[in-house]
Biotite code that builds the C-alpha atoms (Angstrom):
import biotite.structure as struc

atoms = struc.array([
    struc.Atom([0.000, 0.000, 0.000], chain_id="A", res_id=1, res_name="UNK", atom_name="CA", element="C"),
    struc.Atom([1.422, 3.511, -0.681], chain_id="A", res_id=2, res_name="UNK", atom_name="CA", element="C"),
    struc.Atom([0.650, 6.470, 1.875], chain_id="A", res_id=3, res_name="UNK", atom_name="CA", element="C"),
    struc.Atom([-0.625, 9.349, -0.913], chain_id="A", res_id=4, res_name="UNK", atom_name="CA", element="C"),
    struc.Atom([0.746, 12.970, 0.072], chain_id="A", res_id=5, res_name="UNK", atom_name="CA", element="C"),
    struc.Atom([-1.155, 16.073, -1.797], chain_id="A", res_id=6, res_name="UNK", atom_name="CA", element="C"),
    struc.Atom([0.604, 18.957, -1.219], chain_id="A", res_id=7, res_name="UNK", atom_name="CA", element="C"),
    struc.Atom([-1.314, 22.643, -1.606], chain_id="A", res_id=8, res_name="UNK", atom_name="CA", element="C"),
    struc.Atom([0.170, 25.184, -2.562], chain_id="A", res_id=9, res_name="UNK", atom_name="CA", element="C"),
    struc.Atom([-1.366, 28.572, -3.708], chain_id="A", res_id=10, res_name="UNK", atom_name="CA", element="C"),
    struc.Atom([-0.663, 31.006, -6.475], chain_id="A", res_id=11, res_name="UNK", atom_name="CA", element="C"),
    struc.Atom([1.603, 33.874, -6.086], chain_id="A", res_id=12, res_name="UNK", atom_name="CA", element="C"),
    struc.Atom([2.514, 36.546, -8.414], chain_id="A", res_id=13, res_name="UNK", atom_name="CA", element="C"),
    struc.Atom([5.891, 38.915, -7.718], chain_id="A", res_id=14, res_name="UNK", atom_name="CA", element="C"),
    struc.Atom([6.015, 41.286, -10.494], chain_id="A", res_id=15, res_name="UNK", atom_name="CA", element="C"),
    struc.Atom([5.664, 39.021, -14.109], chain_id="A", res_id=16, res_name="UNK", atom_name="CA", element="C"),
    struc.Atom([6.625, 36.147, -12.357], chain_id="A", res_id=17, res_name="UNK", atom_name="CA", element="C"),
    struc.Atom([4.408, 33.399, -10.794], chain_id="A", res_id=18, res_name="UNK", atom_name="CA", element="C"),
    struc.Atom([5.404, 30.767, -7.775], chain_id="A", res_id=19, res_name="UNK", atom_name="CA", element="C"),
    struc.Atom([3.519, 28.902, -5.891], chain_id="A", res_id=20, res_name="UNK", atom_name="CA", element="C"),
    struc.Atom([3.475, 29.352, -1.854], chain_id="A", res_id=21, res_name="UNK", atom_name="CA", element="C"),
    struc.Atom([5.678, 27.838, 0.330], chain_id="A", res_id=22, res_name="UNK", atom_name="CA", element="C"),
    struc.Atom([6.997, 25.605, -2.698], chain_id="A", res_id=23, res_name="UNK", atom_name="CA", element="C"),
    struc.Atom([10.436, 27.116, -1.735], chain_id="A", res_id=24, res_name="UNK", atom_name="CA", element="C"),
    struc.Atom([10.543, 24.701, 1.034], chain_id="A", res_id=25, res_name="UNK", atom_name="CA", element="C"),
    struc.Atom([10.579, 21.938, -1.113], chain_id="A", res_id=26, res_name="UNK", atom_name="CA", element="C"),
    struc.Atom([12.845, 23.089, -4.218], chain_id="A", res_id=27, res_name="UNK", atom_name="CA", element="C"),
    struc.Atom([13.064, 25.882, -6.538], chain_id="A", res_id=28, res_name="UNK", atom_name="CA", element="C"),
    struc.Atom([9.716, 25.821, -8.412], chain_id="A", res_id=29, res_name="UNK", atom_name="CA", element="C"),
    struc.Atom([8.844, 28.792, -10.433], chain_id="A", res_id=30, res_name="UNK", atom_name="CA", element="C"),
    struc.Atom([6.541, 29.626, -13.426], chain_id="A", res_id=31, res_name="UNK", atom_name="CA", element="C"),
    struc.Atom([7.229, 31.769, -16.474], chain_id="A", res_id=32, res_name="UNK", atom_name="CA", element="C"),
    struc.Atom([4.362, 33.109, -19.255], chain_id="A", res_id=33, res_name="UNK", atom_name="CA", element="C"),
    struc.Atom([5.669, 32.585, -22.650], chain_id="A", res_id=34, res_name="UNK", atom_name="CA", element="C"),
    struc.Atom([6.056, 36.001, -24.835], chain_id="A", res_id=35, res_name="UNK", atom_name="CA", element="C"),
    struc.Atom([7.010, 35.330, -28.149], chain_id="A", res_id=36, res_name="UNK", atom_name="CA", element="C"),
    struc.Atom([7.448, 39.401, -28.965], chain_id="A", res_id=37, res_name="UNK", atom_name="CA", element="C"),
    struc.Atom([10.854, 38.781, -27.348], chain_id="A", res_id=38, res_name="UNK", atom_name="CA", element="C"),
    struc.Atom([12.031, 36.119, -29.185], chain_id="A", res_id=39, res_name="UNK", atom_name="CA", element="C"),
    struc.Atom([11.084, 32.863, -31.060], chain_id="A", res_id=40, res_name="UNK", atom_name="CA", element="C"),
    struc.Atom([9.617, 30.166, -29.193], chain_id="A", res_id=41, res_name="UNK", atom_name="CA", element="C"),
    struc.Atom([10.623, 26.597, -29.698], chain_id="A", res_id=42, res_name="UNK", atom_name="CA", element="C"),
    struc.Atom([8.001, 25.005, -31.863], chain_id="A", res_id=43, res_name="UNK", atom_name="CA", element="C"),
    struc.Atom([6.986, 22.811, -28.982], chain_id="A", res_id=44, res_name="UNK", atom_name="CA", element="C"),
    struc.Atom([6.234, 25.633, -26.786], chain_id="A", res_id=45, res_name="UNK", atom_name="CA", element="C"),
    struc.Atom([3.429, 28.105, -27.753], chain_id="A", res_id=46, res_name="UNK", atom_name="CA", element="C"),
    struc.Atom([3.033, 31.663, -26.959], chain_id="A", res_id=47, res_name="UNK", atom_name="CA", element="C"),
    struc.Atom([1.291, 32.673, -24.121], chain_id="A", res_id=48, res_name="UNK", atom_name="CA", element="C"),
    struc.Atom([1.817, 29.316, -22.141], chain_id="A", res_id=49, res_name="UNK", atom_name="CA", element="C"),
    struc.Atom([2.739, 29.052, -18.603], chain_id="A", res_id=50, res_name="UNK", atom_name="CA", element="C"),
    struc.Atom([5.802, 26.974, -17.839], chain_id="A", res_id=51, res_name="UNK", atom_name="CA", element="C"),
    struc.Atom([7.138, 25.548, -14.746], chain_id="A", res_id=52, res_name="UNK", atom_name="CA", element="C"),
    struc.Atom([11.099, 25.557, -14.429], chain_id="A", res_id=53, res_name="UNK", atom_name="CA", element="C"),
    struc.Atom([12.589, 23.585, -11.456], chain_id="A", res_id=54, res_name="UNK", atom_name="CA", element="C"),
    struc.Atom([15.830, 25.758, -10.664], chain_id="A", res_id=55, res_name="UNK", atom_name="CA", element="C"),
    struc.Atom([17.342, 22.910, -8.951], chain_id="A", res_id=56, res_name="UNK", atom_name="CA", element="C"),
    struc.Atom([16.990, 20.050, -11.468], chain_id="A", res_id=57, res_name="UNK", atom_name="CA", element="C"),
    struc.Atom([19.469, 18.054, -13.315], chain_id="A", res_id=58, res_name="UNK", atom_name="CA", element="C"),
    struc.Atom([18.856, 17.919, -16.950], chain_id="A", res_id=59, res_name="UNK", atom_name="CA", element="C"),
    struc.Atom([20.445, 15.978, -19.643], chain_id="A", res_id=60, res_name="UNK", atom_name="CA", element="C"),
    struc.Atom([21.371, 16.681, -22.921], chain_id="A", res_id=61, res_name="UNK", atom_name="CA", element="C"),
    struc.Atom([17.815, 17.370, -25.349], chain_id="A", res_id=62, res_name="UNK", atom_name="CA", element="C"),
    struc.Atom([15.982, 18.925, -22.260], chain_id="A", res_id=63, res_name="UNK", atom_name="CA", element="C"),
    struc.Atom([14.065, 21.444, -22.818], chain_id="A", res_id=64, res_name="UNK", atom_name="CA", element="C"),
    struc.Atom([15.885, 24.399, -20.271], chain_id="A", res_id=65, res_name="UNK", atom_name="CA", element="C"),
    struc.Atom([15.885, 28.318, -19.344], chain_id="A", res_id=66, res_name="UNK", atom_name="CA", element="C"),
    struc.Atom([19.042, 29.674, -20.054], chain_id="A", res_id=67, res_name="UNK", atom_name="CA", element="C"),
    struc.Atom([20.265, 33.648, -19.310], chain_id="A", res_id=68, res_name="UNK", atom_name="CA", element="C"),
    struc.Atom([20.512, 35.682, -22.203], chain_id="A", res_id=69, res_name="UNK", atom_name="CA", element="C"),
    struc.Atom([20.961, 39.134, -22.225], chain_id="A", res_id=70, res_name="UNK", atom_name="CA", element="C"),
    struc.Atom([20.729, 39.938, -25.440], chain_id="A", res_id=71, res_name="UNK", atom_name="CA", element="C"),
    struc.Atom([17.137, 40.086, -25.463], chain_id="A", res_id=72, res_name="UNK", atom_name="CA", element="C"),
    struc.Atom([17.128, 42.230, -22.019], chain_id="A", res_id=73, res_name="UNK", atom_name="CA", element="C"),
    struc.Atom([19.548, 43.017, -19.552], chain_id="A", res_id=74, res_name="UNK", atom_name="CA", element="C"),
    struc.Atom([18.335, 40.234, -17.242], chain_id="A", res_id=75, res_name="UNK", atom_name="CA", element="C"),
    struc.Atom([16.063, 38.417, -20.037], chain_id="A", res_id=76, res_name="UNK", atom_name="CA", element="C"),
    struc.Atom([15.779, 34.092, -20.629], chain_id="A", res_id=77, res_name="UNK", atom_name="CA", element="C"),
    struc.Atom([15.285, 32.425, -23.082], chain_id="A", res_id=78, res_name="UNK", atom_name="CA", element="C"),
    struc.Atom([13.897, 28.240, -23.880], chain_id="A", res_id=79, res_name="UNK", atom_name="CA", element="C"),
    struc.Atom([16.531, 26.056, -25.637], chain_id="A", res_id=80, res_name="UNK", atom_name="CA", element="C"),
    struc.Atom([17.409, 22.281, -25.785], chain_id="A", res_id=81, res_name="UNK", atom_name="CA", element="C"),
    struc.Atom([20.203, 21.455, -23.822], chain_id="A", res_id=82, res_name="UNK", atom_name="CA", element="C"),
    struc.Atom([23.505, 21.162, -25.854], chain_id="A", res_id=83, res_name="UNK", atom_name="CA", element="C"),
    struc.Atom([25.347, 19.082, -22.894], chain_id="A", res_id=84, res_name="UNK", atom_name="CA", element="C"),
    struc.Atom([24.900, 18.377, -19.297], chain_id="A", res_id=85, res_name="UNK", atom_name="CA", element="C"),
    struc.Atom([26.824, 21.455, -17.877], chain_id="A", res_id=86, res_name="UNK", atom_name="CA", element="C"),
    struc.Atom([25.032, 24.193, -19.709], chain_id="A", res_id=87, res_name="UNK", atom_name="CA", element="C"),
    struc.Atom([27.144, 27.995, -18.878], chain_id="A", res_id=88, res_name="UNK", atom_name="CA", element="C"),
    struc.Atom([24.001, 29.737, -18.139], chain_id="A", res_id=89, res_name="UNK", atom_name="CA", element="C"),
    struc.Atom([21.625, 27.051, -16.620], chain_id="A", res_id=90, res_name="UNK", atom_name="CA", element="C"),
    struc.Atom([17.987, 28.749, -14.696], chain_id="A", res_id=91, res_name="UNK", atom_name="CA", element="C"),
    struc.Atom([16.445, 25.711, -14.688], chain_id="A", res_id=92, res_name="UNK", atom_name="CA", element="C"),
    struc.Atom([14.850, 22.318, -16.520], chain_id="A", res_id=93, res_name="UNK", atom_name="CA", element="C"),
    struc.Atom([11.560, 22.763, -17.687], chain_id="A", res_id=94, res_name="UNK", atom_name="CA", element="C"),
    struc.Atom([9.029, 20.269, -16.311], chain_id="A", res_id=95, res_name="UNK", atom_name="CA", element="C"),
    struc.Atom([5.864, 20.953, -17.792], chain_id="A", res_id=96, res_name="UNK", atom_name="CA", element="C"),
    struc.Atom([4.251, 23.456, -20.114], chain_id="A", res_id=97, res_name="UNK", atom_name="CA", element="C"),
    struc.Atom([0.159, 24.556, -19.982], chain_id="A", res_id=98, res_name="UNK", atom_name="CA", element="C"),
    struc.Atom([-1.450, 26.400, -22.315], chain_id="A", res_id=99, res_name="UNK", atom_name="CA", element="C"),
    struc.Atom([-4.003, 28.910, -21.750], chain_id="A", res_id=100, res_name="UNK", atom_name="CA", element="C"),
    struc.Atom([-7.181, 29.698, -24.041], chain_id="A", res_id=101, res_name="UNK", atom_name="CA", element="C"),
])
């Protein structure tokens, strides 16, 4: 038999970024809206989806990722595959992707 654990955790917004409460305590979940006006999306990923990035995770090479990239603004991100498993600019592994109608 396996014990179930649900875990609630509310919505919270700091500026254009979402979290969810008191997820800090168990890792480094945070959530991103998708704005392709500030770059190209991959073709997996459309605009105006929400995506959950796990700061902490370990990826491997053909994950989808957040990378820095300042190019696009001084402290801007951007979605790629991962090229390797020590990525320079690592944020975080994306874990899931929801789209919003």
């Amino acid at each position: 038999m396996m014990k179930e654990m649900i875990l609630e955790h509310n919505p919270i917004q700091y500026q254009d970024i979402l979290g969810l409460d008191r997820f800090n305590e168990i890792n480094e979940l945070k959530v991103f809206k998708t704005d392709e006006t500030l770059g190209i999306l991959p073709h997996d990923i459309p605009n105006d989806s929400f995506i959950f990035v796990d700061r902490k995770a370990k990826y491997k090479k053909g994950d989808y990722i957040l990378i820095k990239d300042s190019r696009i603004t001084k402290s801007g991100m951007r979605i790629t595959r991962a090229l390797n498993n020590k990525e320079k600019d690592y944020q975080g592994k994306i874990i899931i992707t929801i789209k919003t109608y």
